[in-house]
Structure formats: structure tokens, C-alpha cells
N, C-alpha and C positions, 0 to 999 in steps of 0.2 A: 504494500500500500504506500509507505512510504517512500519508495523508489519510484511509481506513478507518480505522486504529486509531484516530486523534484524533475522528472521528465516534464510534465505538464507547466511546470512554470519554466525550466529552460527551453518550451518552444514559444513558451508565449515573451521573452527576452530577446532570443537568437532571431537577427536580423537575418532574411533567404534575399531581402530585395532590400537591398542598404537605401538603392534608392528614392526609393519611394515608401522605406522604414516599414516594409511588410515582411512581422514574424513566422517565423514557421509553422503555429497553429493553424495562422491563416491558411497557409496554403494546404496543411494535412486535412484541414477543413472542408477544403474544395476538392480534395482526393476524396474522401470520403462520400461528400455528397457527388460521388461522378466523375468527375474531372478524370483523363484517361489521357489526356494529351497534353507536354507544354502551352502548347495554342488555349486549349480548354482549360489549365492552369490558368494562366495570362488574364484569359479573358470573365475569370471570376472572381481575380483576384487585385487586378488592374497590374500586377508584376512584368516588367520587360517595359513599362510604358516610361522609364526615366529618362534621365540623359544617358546611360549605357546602350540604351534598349536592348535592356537582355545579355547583356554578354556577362554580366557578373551572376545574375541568379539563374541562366538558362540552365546552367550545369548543378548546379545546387535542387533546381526541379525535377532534373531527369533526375537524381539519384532518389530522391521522395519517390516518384514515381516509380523507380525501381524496387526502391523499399518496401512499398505499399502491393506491387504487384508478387515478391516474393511472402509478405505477409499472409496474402492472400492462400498462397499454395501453403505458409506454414504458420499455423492460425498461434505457433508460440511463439514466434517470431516477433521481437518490438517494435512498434509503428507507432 
């Protein structure tokens, strides 16, 4: 339990989009509810839309995305 909470609040601190200061929850959030693609990422999350456009968190989402797609196959798997 206590390892939950402390994950739970280092996603809601850990900047994925420095630029536009959007946490990690955010975007696990958007996995969650669907989001299956960077693009679908992006576009629920407003991420990639900075002055980078994407090149600092585009790689930070595909590994969420990845994370969340091995989650899936291994339901003990942390996400």
C-alpha cells in the first residue's frame, strides 16, 4: 500500500512534458482511459504541443505506452 501511494504521488510530480509541465499521471490517465497511440496520447493530453513539439516527451510516451501494453499481458507488472 505504501509503495502505491509513493508511486502515485511520484507520477503526479515527474514532469513526461517539461513543456507544457504535464505529469505522468496525466498521461497514465489517458492510457488508461484508451489512448493506444503517441498521437492519441498528445491529443488528450495537449503533450508535444510546446516549443519542443514532442521531441523531449515523445520518447518518455512510447515507453508508458510500452509499459502499459506489457502491463496488460502481465497484470503484476507496475503501471
Amino acid at each position: 500500500m505504501e509503495q502505491n501511494i509513493s508511486s502515485e504521488i511520484l507520477d503526479k510530480l515527474t514532469k513526461v512534458c517539461i513543456c507544457k509541465s504535464i505529469p505522468r499521471s496525466t498521461m497514465k490517465k489517458a492510457i488508461k482511459n484508451g489512448a493506444k497511440t503517441v498521437e492519441e496520447v498528445r491529443k488528450a493530453t495537449g503533450a508535444g504541443s510546446g516549443p519542443c513539439g514532442g521531441r523531449r516527451c515523445t520518447p518518455k510516451i512510447e515507453a508508458l505506452l510500452r509499459q502499459a501494453t506489457e502491463e496488460a499481458i502481465d497484470p503484476d507488472a507496475p503501471f
